[in-house]
Backbone as CSV, one residue per row, in Angstrom:
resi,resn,N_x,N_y,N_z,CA_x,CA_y,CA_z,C_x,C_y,C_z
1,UNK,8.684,118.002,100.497,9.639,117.337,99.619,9.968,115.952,100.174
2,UNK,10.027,114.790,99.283,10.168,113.873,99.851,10.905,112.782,98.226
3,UNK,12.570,112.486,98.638,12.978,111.818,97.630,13.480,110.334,98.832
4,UNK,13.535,109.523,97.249,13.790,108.245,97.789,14.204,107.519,97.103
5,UNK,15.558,106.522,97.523,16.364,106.511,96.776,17.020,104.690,97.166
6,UNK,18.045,103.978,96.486,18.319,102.798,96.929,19.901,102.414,96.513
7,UNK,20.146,102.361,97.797,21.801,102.435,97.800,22.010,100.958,97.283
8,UNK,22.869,100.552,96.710,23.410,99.636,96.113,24.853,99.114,96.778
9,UNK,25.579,99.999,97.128,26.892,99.659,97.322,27.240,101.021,98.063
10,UNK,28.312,101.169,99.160,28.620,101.931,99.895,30.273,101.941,100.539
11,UNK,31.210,103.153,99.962,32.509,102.690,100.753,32.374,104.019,101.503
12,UNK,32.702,104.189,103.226,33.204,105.405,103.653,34.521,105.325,103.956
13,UNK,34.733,106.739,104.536,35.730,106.823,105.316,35.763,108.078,106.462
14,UNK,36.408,107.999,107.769,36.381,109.140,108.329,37.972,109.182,109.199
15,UNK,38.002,110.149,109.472,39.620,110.661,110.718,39.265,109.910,111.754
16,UNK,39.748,109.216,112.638,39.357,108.902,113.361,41.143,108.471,114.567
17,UNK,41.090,108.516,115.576,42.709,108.171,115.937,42.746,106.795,116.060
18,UNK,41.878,106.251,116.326,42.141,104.685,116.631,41.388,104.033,115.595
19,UNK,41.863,103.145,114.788,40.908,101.896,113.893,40.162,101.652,114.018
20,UNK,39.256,101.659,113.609,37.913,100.836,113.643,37.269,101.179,112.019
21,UNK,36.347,100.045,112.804,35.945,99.424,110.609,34.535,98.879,111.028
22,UNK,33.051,99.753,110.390,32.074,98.895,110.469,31.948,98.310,109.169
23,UNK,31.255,97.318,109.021,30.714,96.568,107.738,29.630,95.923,108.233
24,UNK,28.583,95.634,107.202,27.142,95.403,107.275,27.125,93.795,106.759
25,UNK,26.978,92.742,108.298,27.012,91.593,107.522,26.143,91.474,106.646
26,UNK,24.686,91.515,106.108,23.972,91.055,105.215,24.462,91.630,103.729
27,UNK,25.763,92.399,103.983,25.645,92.740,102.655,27.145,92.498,101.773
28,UNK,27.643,91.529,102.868,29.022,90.701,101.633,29.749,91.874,101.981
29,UNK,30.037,92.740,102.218,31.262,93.841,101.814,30.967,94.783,101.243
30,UNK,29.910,94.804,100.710,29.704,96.081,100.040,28.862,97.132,100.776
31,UNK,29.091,96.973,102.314,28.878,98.444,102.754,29.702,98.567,103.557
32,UNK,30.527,99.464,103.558,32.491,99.386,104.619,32.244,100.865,105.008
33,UNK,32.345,101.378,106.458,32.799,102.306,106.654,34.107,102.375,107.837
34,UNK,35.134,102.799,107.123,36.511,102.488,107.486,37.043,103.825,108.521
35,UNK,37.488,103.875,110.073,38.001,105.128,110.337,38.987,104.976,110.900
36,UNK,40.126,105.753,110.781,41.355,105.746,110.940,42.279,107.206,111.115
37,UNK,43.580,107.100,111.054,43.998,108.301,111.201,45.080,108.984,109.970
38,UNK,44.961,107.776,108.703,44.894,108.205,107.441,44.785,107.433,106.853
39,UNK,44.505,108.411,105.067,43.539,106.935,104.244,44.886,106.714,102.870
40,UNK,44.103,105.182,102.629,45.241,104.796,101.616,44.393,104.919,100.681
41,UNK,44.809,105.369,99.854,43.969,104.899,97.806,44.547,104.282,97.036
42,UNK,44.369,103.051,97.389,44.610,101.618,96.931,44.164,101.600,95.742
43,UNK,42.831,102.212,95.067,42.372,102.223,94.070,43.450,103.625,93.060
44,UNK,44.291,103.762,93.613,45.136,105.133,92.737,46.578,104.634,92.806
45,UNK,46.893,104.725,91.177,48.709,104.116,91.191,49.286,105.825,91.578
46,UNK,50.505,105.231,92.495,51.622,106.141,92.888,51.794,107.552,92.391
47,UNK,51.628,107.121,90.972,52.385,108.023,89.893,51.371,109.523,90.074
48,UNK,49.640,108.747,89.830,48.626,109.845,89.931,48.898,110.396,91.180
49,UNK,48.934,109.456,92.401,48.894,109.831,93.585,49.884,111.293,93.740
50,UNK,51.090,111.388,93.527,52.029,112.629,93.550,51.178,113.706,93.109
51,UNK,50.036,113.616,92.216,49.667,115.496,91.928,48.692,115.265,92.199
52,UNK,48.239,114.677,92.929,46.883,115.333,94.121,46.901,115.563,95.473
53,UNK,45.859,116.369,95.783,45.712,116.879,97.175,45.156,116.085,97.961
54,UNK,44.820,115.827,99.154,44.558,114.750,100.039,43.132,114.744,99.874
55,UNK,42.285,116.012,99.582,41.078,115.780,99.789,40.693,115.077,97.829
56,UNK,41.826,115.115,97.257,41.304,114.279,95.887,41.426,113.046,96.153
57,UNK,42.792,112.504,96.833,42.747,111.065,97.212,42.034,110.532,97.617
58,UNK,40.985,111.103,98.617,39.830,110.495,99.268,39.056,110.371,98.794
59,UNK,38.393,111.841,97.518,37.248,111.705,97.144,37.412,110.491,95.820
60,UNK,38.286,110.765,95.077,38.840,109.825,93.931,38.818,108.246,94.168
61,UNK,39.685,107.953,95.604,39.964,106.783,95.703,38.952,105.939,95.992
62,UNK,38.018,106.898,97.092,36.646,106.108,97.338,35.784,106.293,95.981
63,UNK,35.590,106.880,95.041,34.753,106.544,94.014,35.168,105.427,93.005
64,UNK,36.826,105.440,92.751,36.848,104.587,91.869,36.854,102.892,92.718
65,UNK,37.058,102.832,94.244,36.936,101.905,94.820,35.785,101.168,94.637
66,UNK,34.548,101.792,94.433,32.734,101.436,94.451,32.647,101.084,93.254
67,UNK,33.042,102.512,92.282,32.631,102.152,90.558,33.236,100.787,90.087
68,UNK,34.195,100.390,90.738,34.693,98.952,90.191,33.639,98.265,89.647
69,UNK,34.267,97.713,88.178,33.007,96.637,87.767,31.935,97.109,87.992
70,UNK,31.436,98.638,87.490,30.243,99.150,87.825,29.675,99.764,86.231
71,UNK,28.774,99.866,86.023,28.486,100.842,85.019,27.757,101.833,85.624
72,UNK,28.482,103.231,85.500,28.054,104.472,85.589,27.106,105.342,84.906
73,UNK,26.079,106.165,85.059,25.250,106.725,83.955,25.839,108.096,84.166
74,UNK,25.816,108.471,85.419,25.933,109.576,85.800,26.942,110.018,87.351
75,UNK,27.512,111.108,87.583,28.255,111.345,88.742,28.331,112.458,89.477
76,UNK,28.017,112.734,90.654,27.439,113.410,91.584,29.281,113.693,92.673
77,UNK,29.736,114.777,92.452,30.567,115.244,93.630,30.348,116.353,93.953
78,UNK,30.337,115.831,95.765,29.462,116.959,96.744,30.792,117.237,97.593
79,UNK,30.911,118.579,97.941,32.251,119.039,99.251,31.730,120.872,99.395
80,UNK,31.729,120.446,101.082,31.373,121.906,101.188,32.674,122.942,101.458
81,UNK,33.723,122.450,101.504,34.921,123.276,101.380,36.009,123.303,100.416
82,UNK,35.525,122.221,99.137,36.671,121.544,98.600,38.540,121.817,98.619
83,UNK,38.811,122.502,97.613,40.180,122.023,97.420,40.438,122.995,98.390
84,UNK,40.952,123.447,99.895,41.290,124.336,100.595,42.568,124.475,100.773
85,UNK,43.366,123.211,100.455,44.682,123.134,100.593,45.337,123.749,99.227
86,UNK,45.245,123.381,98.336,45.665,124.184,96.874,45.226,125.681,97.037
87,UNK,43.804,125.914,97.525,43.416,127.233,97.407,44.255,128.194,98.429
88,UNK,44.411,127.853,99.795,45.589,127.936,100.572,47.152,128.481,100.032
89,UNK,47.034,127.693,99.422,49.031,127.264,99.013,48.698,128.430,97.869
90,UNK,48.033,128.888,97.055,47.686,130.234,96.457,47.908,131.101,96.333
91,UNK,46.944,131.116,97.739,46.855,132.463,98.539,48.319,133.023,99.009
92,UNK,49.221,132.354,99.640,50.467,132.175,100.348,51.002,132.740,99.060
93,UNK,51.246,132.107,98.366,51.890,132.546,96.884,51.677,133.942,96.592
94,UNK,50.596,134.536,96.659,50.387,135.615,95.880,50.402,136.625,97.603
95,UNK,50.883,136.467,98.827,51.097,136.977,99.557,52.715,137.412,99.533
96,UNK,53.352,136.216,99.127,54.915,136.247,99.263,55.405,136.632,97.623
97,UNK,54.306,137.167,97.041,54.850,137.667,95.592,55.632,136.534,94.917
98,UNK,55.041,135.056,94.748,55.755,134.236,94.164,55.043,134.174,92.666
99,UNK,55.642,132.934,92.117,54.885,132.672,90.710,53.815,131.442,91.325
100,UNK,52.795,131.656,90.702,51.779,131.050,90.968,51.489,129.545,90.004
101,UNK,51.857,128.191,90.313,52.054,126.749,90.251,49.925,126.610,89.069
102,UNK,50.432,126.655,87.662,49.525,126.281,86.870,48.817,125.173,87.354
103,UNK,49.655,123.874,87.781,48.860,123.007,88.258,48.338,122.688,89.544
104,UNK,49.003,123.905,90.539,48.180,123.972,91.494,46.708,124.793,91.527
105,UNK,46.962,125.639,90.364,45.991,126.354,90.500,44.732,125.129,89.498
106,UNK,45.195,124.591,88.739,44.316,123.556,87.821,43.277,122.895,88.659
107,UNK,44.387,122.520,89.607,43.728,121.354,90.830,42.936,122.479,92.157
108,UNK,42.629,123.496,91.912,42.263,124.160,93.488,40.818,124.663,93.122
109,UNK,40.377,124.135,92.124,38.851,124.227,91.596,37.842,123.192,92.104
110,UNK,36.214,123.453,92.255,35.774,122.773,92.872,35.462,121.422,92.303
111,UNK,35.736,121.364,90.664,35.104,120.129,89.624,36.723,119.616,89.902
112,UNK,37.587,119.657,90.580,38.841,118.848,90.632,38.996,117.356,90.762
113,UNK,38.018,117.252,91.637,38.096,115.596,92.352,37.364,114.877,91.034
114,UNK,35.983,115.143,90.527,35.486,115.234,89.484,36.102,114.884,87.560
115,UNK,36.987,115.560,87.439,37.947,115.998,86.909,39.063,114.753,86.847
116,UNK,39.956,114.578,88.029,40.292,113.608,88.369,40.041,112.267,87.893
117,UNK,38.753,111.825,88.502,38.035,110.473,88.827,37.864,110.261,87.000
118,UNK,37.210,111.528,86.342,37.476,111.174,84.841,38.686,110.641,84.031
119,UNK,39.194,111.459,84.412,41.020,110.773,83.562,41.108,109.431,84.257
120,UNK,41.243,109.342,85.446,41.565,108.118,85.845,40.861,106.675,85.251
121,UNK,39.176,106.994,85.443,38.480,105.768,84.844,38.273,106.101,83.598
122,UNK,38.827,106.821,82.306,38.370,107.084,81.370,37.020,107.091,81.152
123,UNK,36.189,107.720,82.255,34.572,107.579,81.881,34.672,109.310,81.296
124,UNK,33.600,108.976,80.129,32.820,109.921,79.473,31.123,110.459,79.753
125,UNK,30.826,110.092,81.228,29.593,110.392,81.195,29.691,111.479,81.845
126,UNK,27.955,112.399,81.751,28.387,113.582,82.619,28.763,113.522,84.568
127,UNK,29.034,114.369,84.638,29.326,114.654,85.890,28.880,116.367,86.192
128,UNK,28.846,116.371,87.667,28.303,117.039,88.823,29.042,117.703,89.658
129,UNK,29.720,118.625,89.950,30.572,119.297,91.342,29.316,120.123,91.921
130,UNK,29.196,120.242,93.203,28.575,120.542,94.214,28.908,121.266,95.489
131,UNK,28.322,122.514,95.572,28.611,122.842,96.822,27.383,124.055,97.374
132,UNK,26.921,123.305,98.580,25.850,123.836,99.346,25.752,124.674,100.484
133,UNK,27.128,125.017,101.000,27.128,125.368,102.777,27.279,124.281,103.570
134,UNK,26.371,124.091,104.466,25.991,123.086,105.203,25.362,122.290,104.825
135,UNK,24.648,122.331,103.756,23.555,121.389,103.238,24.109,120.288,102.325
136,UNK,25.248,120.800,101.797,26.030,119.934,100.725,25.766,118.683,100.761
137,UNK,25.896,118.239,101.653,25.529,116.751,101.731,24.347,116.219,101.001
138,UNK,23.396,116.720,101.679,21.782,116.377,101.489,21.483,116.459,99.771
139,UNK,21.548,118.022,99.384,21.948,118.447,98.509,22.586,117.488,97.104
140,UNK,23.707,116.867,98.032,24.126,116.257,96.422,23.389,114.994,96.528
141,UNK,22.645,114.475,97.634,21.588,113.589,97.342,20.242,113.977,96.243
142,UNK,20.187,115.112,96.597,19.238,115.639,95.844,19.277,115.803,94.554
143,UNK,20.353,116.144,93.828,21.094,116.001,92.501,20.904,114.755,92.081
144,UNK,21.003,113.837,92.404,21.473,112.257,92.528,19.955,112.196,91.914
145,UNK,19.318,112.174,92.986,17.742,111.966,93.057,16.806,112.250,91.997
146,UNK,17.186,113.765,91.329,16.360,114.425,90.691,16.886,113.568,88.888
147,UNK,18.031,113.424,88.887,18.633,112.301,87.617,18.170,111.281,87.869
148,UNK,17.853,110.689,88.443,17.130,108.792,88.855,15.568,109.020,88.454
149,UNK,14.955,110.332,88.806,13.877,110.147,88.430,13.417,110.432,87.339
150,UNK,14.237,111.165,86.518,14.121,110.884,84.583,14.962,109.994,84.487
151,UNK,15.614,109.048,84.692,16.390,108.008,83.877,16.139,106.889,85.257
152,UNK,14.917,106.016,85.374,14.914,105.506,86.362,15.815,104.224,86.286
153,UNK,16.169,103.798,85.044,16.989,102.043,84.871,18.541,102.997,85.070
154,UNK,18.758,104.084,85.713,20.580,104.433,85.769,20.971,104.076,87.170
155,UNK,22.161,104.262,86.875,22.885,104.387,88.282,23.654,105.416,88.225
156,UNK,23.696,106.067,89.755,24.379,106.834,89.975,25.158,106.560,91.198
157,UNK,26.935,107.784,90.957,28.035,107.817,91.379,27.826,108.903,92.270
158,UNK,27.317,108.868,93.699,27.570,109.673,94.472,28.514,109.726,95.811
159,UNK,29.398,110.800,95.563,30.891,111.083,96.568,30.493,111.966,97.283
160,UNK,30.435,112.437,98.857,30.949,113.749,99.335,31.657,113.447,99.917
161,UNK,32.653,114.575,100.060,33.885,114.450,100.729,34.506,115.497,101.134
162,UNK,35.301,115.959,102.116,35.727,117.228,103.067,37.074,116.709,104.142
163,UNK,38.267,117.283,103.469,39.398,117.464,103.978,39.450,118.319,105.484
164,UNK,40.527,118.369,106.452,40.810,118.509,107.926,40.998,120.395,107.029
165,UNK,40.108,121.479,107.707,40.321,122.959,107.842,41.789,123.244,108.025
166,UNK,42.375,124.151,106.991,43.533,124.651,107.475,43.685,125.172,108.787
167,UNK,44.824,125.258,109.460,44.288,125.742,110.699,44.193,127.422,110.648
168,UNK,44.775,128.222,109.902,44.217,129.298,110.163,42.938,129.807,109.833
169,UNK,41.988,128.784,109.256,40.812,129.407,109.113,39.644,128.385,109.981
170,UNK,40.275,127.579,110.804,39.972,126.651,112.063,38.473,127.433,112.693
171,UNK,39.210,128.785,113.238,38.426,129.524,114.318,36.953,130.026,113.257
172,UNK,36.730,129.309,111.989,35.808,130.850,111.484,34.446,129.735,111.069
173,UNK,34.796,128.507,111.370,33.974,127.409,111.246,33.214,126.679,112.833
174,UNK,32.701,125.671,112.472,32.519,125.116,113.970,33.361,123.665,114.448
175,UNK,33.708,123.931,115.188,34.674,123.041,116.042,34.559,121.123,115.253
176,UNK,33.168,120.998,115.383,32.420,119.511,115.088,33.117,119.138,113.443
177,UNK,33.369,120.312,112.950,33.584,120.055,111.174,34.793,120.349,111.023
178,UNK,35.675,120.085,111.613,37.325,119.810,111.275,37.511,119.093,110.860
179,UNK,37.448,117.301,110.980,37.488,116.064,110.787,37.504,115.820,109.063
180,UNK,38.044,115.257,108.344,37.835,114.719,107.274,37.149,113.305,107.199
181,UNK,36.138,113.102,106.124,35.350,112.181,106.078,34.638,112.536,104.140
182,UNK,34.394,111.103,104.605,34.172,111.517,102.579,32.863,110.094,102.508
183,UNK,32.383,109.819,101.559,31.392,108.369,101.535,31.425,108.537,99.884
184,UNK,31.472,107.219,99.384,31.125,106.833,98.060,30.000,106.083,98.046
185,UNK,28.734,105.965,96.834,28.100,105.420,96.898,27.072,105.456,95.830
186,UNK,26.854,104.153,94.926,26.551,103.357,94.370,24.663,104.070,94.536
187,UNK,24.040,104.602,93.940,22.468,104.630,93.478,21.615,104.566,92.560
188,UNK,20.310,103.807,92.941,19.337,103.500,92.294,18.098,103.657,92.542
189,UNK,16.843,104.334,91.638,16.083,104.400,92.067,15.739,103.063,92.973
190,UNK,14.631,103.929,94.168,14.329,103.124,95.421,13.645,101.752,94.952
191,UNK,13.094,101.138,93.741,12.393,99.992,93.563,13.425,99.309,92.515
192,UNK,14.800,99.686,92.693,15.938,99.098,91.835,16.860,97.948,92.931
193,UNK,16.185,97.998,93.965,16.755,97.015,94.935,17.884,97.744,95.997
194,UNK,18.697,97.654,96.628,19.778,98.210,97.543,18.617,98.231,98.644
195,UNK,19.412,99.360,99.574,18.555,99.876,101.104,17.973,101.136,100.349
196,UNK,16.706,100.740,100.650,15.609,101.730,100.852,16.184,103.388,101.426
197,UNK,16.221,104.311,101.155,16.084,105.387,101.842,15.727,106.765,101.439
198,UNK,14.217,107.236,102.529,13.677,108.490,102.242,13.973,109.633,102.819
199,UNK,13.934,110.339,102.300,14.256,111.814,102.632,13.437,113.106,103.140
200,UNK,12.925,113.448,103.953,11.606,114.204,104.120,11.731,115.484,104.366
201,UNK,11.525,116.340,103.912,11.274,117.802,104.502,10.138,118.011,105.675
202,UNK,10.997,117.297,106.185,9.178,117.436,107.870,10.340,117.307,108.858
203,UNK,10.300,117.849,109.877,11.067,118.266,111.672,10.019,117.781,112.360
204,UNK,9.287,116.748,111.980,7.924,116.482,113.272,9.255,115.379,114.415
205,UNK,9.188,115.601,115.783,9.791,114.914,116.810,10.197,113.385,116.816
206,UNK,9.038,112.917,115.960,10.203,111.086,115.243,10.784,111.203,114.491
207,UNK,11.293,112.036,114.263,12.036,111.878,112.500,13.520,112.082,113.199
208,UNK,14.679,111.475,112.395,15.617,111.688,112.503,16.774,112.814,111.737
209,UNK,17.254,113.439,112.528,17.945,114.818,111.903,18.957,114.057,110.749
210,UNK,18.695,114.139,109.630,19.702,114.262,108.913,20.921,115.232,108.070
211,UNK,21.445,116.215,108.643,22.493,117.416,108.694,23.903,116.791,107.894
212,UNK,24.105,116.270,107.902,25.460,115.750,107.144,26.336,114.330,106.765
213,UNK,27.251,114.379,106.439,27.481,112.714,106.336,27.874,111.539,107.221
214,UNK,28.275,112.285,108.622,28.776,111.646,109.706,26.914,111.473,110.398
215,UNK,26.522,112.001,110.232,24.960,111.556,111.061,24.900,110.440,109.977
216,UNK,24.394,110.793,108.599,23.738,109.359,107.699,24.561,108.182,107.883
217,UNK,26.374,108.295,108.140,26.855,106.990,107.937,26.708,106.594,109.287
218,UNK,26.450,107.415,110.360,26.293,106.618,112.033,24.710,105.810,111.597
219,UNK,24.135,106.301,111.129,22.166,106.011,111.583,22.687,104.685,110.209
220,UNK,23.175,104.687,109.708,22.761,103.538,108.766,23.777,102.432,109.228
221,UNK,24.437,102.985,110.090,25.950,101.666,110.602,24.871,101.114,111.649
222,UNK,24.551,101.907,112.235,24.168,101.849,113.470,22.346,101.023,113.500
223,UNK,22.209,101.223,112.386,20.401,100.927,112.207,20.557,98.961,111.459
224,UNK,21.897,98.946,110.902,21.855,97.645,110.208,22.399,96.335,110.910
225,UNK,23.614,97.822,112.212,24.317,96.086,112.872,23.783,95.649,114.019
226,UNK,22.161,96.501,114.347,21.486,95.919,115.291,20.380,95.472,114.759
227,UNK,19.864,96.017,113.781,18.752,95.162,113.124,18.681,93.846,112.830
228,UNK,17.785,93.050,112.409,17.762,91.837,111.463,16.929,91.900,110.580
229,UNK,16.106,93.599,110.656,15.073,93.746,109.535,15.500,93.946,107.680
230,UNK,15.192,93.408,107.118,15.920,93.542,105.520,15.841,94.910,104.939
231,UNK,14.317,95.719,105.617,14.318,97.169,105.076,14.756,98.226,106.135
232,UNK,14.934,99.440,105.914,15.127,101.104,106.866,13.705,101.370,106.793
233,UNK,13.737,101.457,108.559,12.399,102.641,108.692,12.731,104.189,108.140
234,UNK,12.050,104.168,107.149,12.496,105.216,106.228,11.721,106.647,106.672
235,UNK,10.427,106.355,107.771,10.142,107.613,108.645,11.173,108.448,109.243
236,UNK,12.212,107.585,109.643,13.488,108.108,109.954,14.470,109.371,109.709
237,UNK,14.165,109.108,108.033,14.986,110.047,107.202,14.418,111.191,107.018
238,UNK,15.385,112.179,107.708,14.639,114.077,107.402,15.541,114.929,107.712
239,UNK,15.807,115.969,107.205,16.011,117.001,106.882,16.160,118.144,106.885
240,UNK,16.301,119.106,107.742,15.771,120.105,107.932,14.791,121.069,106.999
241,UNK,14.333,122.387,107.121,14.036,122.925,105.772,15.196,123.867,105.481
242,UNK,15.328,124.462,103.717,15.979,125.103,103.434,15.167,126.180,102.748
């Protein structure tokens, strides 16, 4: 298997305790990955902001941040744990024999962020919720991918995004995937211009592990602010098998 694809525009974000902010000079601003120790959604008025959950703010705020002045064909949201905090606050509810919050329960579905990002930009195109395990990531590239290659003149709206584990279900995961981190991002088929990038189903010893979104946004921060080359060695990009 081998997809390939061309980023256009890119906002992240991750947890991080101390500030820091990469950006890709050759590309004006439009590739930001921002980490900090919480996020603002500048792109969301107040009012929305009150009935969402943190992991909508992120995924929401970073999509409608990118889609700006964008035309959308299609939209791709990937989370391998989504709404855990609503689903949480639920659970609690129906432990302590309470009445159970319609709009919490509205919002504790996985098409939420999805859902969301619609009302907000009044877009009518279709959309995508996603969830893979571990693979999620890759995965909603793959979604992305498989729409670009019947509609090659579109663009696509691809988000993943993953809120901090409640802590009582901390111990049943792995330590590395607590962190919240989310990426928005702008795609086009690979001969539509952006950064080049392939995807390979091959583990041969040059290839680079690609497992989730904190590896892709390090290898592409990390591959552009030492480069001066205009393209990605796209041998790079792989995958495990599934």
């Amino acid at each position: 298997m081998n997809i390939s694809l061309g980023i256009n525009k890119l906002c992240a974000w991750s947890f991080h305790e101390s500030e820091t902010q990469h950006k890709l000079q050759k590309s004006e601003g439009d590739f930001v990955w921002n980490k900090s120790s919480s996020f603002v959604a500048d792109s969301i008025s107040k009012r929305n902001q009150r009935r969402m959950s943190n992991l909508s703010k992120l995924s929401v705020g970073l999509a409608a941040t990118v889609s700006e002045n964008h035309a959308i064909d299609h939209v791709v949201f990937s989370s391998r744990y989504g709404e855990l905090e609503n689903s949480m606050q639920l659970v609690e509810a129906i432990v302590d024999k309470d009445l159970l919050s319609p709009m919490a329960f509205s919002q504790s579905v996985h098409n939420t962020s999805s859902g969301l990002y619609s009302i907000l930009k009044d877009e009518h195109c279709a959309m995508e919720a996603i969830s893979a395990g571990e693979d999620s990531f890759v995965m909603g590239l793959v979604s992305a991918y498989a729409f670009l290659k019947t509609n090659l003149s579109s663009q696509v709206l691809y988000v993943y995004s993953d809120w901090n584990i409640p802590e009582v279900l901390r111990s049943m995961v792995n330590s590395s995937q607590h962190s919240a981190n989310a990426v928005a991002m702008l795609l086009k088929a690979e001969d539509s211009g952006g950064i080049p990038i392939a995807i390979q189903k091959n583990l041969n010893s040059t290839c680079h592990e690609l497992d989730d979104c904190k590896q892709f946004l390090t290898f592409v921060f990390e591959h552009f602010e030492t480069s001066k080359s205009a393209s990605l060695n796209t041998k790079k990009w792989t995958f495990r098998a599934l």
